[in-house]
N, C-alpha and C positions, 0 to 999 in steps of 0.2 A: 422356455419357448412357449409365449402362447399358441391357442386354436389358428387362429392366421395364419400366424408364422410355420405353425407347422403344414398347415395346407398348402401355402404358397411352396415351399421344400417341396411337397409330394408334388404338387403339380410342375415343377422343375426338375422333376425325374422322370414323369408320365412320358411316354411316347405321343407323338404326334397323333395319330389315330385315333390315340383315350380321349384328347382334350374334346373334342366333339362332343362326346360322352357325357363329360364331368361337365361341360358349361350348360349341356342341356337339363342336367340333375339340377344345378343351381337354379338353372329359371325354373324349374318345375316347382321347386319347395317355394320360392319367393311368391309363386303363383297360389300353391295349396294353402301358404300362410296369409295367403290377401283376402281367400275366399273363406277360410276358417274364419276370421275376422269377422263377414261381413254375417255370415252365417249367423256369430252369434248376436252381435248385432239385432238382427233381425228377431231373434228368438226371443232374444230379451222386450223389445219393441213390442211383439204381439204378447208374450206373459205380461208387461206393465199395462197392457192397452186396458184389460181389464180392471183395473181402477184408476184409470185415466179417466174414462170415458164414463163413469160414473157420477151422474148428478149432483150427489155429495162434493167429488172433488171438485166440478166447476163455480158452486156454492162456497167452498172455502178460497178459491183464490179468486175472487169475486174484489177483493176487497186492498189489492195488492197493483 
């Protein structure tokens, strides 16, 4: 039995009450992994800018 499969099982035993619970954990982590994402993203972005933005490199792709 995969991860799925066994979620799906557990939440097929949860009480009614839980599931409120459980679907709101769901959206939370799809959210925390959207914004991890973008985060690094962004870090990477401003660490590259630094020889982005450099003279040298608009000089070599000059020519492309």
């Amino acid at each position: 039995m995969n991860t799925k499969e066994e979620l799906i099982n557990e939440i097929e035993k949860t009480p009614e009450p839980f599931l409120f619970e459980v679907l709101d954990f769901v959206r939370f982590l799809k959210v925390k992994s959207g914004r991890e994402k973008l985060e690094n993203a962004m870090m990477s972005e401003s660490s590259l800018a630094k020889d982005w933005l450099r003279k040298e490199e608009d000089e070599a792709w000059q020519s492309l």
